[in-house]
N, C-alpha and C positions, 0 to 999 in steps of 0.2 A: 555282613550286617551287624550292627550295635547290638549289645546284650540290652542296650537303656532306650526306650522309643518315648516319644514325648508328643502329645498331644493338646490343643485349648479348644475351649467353649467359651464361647460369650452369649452371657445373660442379659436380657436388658429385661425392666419391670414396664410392661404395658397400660396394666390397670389393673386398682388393688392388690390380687397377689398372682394379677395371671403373667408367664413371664416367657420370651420369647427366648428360646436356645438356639443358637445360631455354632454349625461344628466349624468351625474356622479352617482356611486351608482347604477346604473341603467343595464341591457341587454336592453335598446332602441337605436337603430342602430343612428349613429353621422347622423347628415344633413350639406348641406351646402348653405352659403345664398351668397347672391352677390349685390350690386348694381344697378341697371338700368342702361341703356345705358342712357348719352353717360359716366358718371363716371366710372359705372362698365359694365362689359359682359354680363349681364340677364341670368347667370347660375345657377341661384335658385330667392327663392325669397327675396325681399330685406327687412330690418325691418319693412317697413309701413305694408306691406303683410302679414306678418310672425304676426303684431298685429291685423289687422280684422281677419286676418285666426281665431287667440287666440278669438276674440270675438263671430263672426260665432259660432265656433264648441263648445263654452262653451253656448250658448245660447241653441245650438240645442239637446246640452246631457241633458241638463237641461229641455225644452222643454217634450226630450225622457223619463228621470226620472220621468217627472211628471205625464205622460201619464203613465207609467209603477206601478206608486204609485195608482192609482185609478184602477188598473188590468184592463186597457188595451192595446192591442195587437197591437201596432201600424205600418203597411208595412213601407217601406222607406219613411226616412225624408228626401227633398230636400233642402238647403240652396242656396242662393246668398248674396252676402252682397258688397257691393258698397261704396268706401270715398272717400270724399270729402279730398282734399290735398288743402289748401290755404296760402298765403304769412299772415306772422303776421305783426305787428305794425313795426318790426326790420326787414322787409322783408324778413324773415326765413321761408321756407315749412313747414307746419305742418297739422297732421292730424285734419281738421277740423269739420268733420264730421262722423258716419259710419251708414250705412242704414240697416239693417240685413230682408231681406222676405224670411219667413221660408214657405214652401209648409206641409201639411198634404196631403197625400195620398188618404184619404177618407173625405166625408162629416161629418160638424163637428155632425150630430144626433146620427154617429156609436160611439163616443168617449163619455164614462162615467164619468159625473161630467167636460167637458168641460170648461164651463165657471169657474168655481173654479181652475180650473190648469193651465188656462189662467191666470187669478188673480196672480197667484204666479211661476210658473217657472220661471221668471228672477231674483226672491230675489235668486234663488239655484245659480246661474252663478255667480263664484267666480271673474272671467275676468272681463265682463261687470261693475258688480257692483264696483270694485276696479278701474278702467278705470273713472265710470262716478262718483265717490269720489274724485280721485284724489290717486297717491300712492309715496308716499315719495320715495325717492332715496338718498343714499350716495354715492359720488362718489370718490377713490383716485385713484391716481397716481404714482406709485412706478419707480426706475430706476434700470436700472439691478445689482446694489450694496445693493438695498432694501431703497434705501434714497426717502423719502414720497416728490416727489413735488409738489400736487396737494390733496387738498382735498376741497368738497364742499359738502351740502346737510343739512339737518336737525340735523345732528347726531345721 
């Protein structure tokens, strides 16, 4: 297997800012996200949402994996995870924070090698740990002739 795995999404805009995610390659059903009120409708969730969700649930499989790694048998995992949204320097919303408190089911003496899988299921969370690095982005801009108006990012 590749050290480099590569994946697409296609976006298309439905209406105003509701927008249909389709995982390409894939049978995982499209979703659709939306804005908050008052921009958008609040008929899905908006991208702040859509990235702690990504945070959340990559902590708690990894979390799950690692309990699963030492053989044991873990009931349900509960997550919450809670952000911070604050103005930056340019007075622009951004995510400034995210909280993630994972519940275990049972007390931690029933789980095997505990504190060692504590130590390490967050290096497993591909999200998280690419989030708290930092992840490059390219960005263009194409027009409906194919002519590039816009390009920014690292290359």
């Amino acid at each position: 297997m590749s050290d480099t795995q590569e994946f697409t999404l296609t976006l298309t805009q439905e209406s105003d800012y509701v927008f249909r995610i389709e995982f390409d390659d894939t049978a995982i059903p499209a979703l659709h996200t939306d804005e908050s009120a008052p921009l958008g409708g609040d008929t899905g969730p908006n991208p702040s949402r859509m990235l702690v969700a990504a945070v959340a649930n990559c902590l708690s499989a990894s979390l799950l994996f690692s309990l699963r790694k030492y053989k044991n048998t873990p009931g349900r995992i509960v997550s919450r995870a809670k952000a911070t949204l604050e103005r930056n320097e340019q007075k622009r919303l951004r995510v400034a924070h995210i909280a993630v408190a994972i519940e275990l089911p049972e007390a931690a003496a029933s789980y095997a090698q505990i504190e060692r899988l504590l130590q390490q299921f967050e290096n497993f969370c591909v999200v998280t740990e690419s989030v708290r690095q930092g992840v490059a982005v390219d960005v263009s801009v194409r027009d409906a002739t194919g002519a590039v108006l816009h390009v920014s990012g690292p290359g």
